[in-house]
MIDREN-413794 format. One record per residue: x, z, y of N, C-alpha, C, O, CB in turn; residue number from 1; residue in one letter. Coordinates in Angstrom, 2 decimals, padded with zeros to 5 digits, always signed. Glycine has a CB too. Layout:
BEGIN
    n_xx    n_zz    n_yy   ca_xx   ca_zz   ca_yy    c_xx    c_zz    c_yy    o_xx    o_zz    o_yy   cb_xx   cb_zz   cb_yy   n res
       X       Z       Y       X       Z       Y       X       Z       Y       X       Z       Y       X       Z       Y NUM   A
...
***
This chain:
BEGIN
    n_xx    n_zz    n_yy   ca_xx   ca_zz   ca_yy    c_xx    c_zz    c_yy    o_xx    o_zz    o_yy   cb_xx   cb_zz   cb_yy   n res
 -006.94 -032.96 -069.06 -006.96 -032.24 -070.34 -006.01 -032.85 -071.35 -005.29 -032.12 -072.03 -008.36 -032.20 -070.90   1   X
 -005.99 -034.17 -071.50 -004.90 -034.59 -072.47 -003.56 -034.45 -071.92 -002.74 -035.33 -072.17 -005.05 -036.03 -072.91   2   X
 -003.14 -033.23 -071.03 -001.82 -033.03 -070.63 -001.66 -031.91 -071.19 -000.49 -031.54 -071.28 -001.48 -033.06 -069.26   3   X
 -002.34 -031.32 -071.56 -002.41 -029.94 -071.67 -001.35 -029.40 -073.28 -000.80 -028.39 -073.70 -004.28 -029.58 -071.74   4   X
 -001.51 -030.55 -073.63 -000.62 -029.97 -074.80 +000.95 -030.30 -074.49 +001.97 -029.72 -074.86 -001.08 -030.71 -076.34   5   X
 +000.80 -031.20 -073.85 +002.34 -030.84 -073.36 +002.65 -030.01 -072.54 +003.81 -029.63 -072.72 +002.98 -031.73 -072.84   6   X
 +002.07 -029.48 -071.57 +002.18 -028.35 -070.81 +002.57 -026.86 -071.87 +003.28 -025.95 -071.46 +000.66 -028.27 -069.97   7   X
 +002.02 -026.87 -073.08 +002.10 -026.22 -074.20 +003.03 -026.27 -074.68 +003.68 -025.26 -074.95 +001.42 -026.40 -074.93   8   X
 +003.51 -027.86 -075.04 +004.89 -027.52 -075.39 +006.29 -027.44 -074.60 +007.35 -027.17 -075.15 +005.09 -028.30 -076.23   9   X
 +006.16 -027.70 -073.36 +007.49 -027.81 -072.47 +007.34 -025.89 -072.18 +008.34 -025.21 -072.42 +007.34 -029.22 -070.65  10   X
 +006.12 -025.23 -071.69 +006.00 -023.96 -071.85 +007.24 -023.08 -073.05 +008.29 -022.43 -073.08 +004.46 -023.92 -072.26  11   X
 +006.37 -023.54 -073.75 +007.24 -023.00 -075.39 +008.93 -022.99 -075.43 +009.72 -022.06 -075.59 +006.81 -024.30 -076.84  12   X
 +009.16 -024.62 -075.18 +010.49 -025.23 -074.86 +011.17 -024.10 -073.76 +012.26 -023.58 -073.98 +010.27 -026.90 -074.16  13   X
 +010.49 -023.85 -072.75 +011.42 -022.84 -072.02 +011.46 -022.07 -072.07 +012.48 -021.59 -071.58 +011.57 -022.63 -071.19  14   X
 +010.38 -021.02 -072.71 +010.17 -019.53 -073.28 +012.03 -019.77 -074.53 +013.20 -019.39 -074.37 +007.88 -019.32 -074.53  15   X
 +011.55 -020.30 -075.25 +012.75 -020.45 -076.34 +014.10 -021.05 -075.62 +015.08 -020.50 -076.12 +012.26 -021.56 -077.66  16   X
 +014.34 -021.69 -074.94 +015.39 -022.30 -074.39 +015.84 -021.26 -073.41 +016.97 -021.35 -072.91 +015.05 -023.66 -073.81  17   X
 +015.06 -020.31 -073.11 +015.81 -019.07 -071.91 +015.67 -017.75 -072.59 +015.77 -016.68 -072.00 +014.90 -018.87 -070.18  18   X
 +015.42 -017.88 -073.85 +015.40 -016.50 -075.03 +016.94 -017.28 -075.80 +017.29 -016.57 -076.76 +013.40 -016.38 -076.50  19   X
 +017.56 -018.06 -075.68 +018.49 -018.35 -076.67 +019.50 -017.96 -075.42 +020.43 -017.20 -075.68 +018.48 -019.99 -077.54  20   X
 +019.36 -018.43 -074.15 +020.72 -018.77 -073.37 +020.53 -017.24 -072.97 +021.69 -016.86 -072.78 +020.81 -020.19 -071.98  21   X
 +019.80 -016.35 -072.78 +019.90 -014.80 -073.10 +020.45 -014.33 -073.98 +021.34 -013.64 -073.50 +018.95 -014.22 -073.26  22   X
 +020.48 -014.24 -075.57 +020.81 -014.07 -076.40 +022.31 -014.52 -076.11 +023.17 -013.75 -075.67 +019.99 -014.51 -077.27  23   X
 +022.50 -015.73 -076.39 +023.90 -016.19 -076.12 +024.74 -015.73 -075.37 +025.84 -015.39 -075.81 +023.96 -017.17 -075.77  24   X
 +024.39 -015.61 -073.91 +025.03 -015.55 -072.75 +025.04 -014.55 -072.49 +025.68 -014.38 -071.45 +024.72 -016.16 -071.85  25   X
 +024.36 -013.06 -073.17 +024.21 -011.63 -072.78 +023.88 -011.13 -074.05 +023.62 -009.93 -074.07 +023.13 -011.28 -071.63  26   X
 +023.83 -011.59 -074.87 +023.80 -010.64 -076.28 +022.48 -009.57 -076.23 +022.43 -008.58 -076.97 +025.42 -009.59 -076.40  27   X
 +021.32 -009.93 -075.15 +020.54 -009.75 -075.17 +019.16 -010.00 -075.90 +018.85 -011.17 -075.65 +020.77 -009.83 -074.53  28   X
 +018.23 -009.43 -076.67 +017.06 -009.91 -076.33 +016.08 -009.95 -075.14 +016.17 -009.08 -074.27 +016.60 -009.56 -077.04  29   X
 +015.02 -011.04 -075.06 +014.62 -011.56 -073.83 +013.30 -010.35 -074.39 +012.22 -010.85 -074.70 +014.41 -013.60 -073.50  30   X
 +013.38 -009.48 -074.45 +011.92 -008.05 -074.36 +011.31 -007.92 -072.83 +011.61 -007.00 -072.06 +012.69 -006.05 -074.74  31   X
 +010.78 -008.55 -072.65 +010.16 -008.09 -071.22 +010.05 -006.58 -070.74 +010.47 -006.18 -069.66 +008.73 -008.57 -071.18  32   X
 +009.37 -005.69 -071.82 +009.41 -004.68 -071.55 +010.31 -003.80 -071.82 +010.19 -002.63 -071.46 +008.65 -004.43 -071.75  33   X
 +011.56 -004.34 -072.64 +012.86 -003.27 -072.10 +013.76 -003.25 -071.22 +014.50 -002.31 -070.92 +013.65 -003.05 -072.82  34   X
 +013.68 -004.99 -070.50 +014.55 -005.08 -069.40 +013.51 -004.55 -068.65 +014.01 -003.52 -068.18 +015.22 -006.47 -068.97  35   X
 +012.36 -004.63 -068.26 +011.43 -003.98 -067.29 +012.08 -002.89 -067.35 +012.92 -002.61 -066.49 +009.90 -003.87 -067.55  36   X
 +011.64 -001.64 -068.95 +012.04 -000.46 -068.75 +013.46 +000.17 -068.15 +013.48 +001.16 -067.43 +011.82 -000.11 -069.79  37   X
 +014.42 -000.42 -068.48 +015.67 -000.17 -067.97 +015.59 -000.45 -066.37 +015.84 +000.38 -065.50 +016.73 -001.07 -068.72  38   X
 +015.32 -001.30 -066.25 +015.45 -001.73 -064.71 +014.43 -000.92 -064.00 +014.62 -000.98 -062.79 +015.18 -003.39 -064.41  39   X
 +013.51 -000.27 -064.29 +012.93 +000.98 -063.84 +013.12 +001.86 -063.46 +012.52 +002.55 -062.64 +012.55 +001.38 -064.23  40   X
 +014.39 +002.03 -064.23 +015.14 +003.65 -064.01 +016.09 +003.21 -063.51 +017.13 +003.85 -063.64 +015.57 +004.71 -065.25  41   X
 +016.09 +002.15 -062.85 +017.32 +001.87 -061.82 +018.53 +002.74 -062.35 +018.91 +003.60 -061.56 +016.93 +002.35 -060.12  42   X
 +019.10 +002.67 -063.37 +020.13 +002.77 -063.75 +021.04 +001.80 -064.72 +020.47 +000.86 -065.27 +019.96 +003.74 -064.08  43   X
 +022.39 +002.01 -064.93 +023.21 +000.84 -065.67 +024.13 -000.42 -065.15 +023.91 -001.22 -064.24 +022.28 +000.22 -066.35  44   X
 +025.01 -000.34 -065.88 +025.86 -001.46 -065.28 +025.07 -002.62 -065.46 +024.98 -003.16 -064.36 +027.29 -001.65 -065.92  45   X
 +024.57 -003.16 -066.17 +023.52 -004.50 -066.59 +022.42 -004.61 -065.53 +021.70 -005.60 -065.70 +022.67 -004.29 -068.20  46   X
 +022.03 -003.63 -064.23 +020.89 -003.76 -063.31 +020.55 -005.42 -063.28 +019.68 -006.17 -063.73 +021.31 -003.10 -061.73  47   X
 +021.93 -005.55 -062.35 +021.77 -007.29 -061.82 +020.89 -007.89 -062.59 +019.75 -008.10 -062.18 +023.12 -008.30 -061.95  48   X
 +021.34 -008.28 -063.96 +020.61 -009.67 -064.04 +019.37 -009.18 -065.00 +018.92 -010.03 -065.76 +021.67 -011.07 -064.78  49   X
 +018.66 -007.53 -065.02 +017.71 -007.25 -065.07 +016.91 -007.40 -064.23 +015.75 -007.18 -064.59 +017.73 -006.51 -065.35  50   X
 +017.10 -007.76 -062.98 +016.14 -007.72 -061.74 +016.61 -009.10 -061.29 +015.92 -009.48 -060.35 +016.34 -006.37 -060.53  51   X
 +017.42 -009.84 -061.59 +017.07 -011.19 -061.42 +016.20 -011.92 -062.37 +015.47 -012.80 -061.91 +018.16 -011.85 -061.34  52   X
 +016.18 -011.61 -063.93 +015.15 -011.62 -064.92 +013.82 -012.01 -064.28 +013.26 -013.06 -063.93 +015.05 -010.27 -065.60  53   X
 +013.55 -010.64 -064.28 +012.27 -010.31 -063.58 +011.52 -010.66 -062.46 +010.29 -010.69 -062.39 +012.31 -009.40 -063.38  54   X
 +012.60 -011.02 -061.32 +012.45 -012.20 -060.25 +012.11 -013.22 -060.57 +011.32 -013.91 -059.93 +013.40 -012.56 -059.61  55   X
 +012.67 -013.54 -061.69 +012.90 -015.10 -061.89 +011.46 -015.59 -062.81 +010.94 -016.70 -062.79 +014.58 -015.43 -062.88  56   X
 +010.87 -013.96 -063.88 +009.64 -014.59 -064.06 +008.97 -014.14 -063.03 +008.29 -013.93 -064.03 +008.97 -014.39 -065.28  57   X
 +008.13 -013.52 -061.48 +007.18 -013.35 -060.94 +007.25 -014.70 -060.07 +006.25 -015.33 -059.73 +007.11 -012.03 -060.37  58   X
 +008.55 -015.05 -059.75 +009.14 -016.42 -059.33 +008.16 -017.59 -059.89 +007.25 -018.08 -059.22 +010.73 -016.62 -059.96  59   X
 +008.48 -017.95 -061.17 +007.93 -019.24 -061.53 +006.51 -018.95 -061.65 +005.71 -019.88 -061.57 +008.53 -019.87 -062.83  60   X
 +006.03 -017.54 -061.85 +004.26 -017.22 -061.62 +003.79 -017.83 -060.34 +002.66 -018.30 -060.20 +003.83 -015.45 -061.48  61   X
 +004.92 -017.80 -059.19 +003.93 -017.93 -057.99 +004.44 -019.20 -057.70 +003.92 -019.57 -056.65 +003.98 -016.79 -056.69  62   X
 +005.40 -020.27 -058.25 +005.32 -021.12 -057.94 +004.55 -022.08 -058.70 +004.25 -023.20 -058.29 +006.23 -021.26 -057.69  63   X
 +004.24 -021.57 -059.88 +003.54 -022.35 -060.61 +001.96 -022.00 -059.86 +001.04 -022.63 -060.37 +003.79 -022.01 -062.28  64   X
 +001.69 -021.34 -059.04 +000.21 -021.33 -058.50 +000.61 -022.13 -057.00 -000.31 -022.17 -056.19 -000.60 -019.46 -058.32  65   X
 +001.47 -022.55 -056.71 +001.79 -022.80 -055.39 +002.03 -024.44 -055.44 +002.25 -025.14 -054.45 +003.10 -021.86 -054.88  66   X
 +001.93 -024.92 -056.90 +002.27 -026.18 -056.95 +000.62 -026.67 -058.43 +000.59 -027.52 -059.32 +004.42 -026.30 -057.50  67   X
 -000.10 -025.95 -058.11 -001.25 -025.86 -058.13 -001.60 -025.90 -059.79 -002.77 -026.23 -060.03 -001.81 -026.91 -057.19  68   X
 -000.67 -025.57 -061.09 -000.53 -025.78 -062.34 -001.52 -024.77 -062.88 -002.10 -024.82 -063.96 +000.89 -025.67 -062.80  69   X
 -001.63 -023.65 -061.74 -002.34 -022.44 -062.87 -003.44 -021.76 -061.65 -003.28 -021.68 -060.43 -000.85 -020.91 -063.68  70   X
 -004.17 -021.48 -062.20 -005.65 -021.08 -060.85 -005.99 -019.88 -061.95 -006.10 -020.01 -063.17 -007.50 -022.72 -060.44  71   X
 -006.15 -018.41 -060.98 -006.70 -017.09 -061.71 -008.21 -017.13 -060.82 -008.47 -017.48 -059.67 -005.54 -015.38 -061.42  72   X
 -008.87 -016.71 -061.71 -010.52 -016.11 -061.44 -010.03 -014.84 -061.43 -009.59 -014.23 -062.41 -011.92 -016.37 -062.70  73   X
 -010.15 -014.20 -059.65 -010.11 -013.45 -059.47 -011.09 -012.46 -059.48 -010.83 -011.26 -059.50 -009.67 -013.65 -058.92  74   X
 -012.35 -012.98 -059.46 -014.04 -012.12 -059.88 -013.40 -012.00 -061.66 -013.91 -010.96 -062.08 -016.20 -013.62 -059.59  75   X
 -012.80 -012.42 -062.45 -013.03 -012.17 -063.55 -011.98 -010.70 -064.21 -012.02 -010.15 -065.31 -012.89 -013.59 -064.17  76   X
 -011.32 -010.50 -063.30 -010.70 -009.20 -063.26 -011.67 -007.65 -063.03 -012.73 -007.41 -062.47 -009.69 -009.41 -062.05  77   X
 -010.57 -006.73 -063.88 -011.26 -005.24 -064.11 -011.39 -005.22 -062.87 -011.16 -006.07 -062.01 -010.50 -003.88 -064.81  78   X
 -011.84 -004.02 -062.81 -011.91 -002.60 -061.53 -010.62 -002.30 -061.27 -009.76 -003.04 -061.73 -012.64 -000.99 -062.02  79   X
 -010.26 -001.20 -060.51 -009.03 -000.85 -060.48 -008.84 +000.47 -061.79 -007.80 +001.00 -062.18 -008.72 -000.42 -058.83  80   X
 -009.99 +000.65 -062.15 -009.59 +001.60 -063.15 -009.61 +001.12 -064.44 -009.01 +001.76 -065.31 -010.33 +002.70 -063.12  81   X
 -010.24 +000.03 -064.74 -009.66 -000.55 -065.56 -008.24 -001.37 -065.92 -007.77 -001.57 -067.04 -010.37 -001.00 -065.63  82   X
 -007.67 -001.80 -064.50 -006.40 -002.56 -064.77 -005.73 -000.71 -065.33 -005.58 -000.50 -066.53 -005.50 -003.69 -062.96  83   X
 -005.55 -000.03 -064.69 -005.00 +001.43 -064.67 -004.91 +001.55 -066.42 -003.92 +001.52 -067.15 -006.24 +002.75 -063.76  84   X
 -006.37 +001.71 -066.75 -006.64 +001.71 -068.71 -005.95 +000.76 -069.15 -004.94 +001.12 -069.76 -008.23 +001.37 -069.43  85   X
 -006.20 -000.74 -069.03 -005.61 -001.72 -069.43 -003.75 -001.45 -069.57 -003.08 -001.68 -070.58 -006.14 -002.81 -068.43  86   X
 -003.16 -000.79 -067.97 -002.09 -001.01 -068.38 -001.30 -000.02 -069.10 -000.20 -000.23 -069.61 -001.57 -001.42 -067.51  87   X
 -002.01 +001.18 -069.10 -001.70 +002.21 -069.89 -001.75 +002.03 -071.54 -000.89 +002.31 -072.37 -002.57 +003.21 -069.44  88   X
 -002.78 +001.58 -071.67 -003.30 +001.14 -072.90 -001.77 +000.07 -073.68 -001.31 +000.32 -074.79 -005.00 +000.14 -072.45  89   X
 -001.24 -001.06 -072.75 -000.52 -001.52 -073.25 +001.16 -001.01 -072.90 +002.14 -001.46 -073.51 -000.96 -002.69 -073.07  90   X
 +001.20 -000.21 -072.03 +002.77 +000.66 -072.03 +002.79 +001.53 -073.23 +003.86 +001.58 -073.84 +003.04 +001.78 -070.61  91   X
 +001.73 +002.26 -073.69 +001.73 +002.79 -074.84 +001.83 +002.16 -076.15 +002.17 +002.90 -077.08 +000.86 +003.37 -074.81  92   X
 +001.53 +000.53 -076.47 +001.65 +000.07 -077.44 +002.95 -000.36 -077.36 +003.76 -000.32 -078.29 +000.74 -000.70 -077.72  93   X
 +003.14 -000.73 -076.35 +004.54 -001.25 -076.23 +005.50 -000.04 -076.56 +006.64 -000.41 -076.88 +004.84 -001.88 -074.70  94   X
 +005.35 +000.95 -076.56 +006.17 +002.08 -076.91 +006.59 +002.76 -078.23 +007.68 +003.17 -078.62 +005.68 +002.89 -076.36  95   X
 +004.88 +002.75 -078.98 +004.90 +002.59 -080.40 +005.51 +001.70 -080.99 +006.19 +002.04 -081.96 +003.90 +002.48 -080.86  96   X
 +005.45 +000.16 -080.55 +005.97 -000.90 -081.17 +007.55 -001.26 -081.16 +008.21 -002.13 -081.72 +005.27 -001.89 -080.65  97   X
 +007.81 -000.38 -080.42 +009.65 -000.76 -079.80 +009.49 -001.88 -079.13 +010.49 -002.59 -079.23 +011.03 -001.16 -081.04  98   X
 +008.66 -002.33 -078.49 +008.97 -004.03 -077.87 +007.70 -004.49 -077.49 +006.74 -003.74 -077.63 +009.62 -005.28 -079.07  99   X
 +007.57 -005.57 -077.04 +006.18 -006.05 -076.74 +006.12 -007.91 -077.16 +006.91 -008.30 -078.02 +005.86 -005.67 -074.85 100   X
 +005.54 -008.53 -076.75 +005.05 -009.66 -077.31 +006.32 -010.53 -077.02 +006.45 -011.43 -077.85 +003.59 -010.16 -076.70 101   X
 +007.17 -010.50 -076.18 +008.38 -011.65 -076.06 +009.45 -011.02 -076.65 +010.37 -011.68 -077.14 +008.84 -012.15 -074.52 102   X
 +009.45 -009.98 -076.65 +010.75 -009.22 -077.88 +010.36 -009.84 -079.53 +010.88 -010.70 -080.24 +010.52 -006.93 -077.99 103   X
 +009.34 -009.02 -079.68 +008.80 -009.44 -081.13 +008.60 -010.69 -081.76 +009.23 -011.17 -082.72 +007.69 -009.02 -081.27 104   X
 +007.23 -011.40 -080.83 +006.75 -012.19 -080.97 +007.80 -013.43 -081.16 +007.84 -014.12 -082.18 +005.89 -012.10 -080.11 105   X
 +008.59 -013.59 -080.10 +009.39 -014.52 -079.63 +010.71 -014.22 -080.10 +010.91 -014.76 -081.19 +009.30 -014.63 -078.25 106   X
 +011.31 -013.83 -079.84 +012.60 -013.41 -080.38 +013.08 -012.79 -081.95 +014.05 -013.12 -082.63 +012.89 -012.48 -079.49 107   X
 +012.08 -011.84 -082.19 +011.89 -011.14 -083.45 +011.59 -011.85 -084.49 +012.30 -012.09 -085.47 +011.00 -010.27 -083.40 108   X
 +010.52 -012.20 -084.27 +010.42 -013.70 -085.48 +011.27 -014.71 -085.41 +011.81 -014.72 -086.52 +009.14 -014.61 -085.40 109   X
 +011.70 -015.54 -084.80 +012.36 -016.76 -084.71 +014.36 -015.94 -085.47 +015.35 -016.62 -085.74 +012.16 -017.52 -082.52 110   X
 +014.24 -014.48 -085.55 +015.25 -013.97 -086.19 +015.21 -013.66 -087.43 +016.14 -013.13 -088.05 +015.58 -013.09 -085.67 111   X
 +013.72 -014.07 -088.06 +013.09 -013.55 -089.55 +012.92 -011.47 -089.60 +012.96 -010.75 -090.59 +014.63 -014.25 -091.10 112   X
 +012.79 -011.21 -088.66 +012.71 -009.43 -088.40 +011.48 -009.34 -088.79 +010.51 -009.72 -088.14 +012.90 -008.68 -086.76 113   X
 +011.44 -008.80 -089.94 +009.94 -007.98 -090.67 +009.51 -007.31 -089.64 +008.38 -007.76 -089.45 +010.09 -006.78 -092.03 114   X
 +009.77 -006.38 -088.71 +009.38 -005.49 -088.00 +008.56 -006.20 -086.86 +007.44 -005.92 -086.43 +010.49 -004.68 -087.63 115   X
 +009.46 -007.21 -086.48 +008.75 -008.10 -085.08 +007.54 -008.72 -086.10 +006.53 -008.36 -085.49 +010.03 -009.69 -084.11 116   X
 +007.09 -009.38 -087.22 +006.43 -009.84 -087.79 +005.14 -009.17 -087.72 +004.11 -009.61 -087.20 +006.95 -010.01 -088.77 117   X
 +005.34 -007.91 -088.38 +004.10 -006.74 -088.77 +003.53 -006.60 -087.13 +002.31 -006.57 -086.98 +004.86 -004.83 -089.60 118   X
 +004.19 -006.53 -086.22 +004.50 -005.67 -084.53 +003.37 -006.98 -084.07 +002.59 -006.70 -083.16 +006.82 -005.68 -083.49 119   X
 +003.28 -008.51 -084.74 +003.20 -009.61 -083.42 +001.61 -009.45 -084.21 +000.60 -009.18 -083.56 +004.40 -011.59 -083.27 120   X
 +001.61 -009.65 -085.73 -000.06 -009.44 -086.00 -000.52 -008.41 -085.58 -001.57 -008.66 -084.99 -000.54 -009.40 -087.33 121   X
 -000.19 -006.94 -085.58 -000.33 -006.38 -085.13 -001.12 -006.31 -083.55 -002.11 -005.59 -083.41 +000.52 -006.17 -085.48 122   X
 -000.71 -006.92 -082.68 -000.97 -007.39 -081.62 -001.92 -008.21 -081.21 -002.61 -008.25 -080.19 -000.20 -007.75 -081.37 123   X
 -001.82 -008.97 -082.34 -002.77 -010.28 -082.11 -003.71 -009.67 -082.61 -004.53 -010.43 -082.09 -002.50 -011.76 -082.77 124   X
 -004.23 -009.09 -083.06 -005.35 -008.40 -084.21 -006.07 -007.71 -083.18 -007.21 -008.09 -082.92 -004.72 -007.22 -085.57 125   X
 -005.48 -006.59 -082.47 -005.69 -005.76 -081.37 -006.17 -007.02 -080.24 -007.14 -006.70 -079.56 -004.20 -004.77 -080.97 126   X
 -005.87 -007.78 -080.09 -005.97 -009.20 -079.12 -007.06 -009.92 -079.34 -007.65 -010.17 -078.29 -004.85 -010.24 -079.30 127   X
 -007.68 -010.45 -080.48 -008.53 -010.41 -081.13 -009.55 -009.36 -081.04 -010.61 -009.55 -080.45 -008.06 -010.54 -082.03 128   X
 -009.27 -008.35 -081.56 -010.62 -007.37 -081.39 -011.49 -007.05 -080.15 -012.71 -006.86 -080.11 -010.23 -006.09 -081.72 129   X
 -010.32 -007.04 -078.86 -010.53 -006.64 -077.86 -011.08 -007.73 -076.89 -011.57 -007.43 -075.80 -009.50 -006.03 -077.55 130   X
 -010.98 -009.10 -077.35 -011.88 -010.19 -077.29 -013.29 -010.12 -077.57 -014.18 -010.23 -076.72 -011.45 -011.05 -078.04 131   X
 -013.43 -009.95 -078.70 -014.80 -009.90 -079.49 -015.38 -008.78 -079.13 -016.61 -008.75 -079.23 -014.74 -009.93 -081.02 132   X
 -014.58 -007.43 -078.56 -015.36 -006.50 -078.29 -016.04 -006.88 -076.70 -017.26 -006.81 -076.52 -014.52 -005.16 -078.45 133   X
 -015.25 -007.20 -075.77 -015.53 -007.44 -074.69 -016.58 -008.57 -074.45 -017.34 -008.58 -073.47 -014.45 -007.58 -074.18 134   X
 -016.56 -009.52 -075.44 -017.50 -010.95 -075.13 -018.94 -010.36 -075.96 -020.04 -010.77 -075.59 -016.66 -012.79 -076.02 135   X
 -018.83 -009.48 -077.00 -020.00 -009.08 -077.42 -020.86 -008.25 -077.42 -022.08 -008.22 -077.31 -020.00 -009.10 -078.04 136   X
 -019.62 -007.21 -077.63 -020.24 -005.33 -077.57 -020.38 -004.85 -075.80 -021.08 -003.92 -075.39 -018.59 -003.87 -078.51 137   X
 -019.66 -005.61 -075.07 -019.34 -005.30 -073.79 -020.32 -004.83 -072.46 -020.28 -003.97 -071.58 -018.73 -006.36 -073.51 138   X
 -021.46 -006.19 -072.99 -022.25 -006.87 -072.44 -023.87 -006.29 -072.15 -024.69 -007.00 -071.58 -022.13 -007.96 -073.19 139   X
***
């Protein structure tokens, strides 16, 4: 447990250290869900390093469970119709919002963007509620 905050911050360190060399190196923001979306429609000269992106995070997901850093409770997962709600629920916010939590959150703020600002409480609030609803009202 007293590692854990560094795990927190070297985390952070590379979220921001591979949102800048994006930015830099592709004049991109690092939005998860617009390189997702683009690279969906399998169209565009930019494919490539949309789908190496995206490799590259399901990549460090499974190696980070393969080198034993992160363990999922798999009993603690929906139904299948709930992941279905769940992910609908958040393609649609993500749609309203123009962006989702690593566009905004991460990128948007660290640019001073009012919009990513309002977009990340926004989120967190909804993140929050849906906590308290589930641990209390749920039950």
């Amino acid at each position: 447990m007293k590692s854990e905050w560094l795990r927190a911050l070297t985390g952070g360190a590379l979220l921001g250290a591979a949102s800048v060399l994006l930015l830099w190196g592709n004049g991109r923001i690092a939005g998860v869900s617009g390189i997702a979306g683009v690279a969906l429609r399998l169209k565009g000269g930019d494919l490539a390093w949309r789908l190496l992106f995206l490799g590259g995070l399901a990549l460090a997901g499974l190696l980070a469970v393969a080198l034993g850093h992160v363990q999922f409770d798999v009993a603690a997962l929906p139904s299948g119709g709930g992941l279905v709600v769940a992910g609908l629920a958040v393609g649609l916010g993500t749609r309203y919002a123009n962006g989702c939590t690593s566009g905004h959150g991460i990128c948007g703020i660290s640019r001073g963007s009012l919009r990513s600002m309002v977009a990340t409480g926004t989120f967190m609030a909804a993140a929050a509620g849906t906590v308290f609803a589930v641990r209390h009202l749920g039950q």
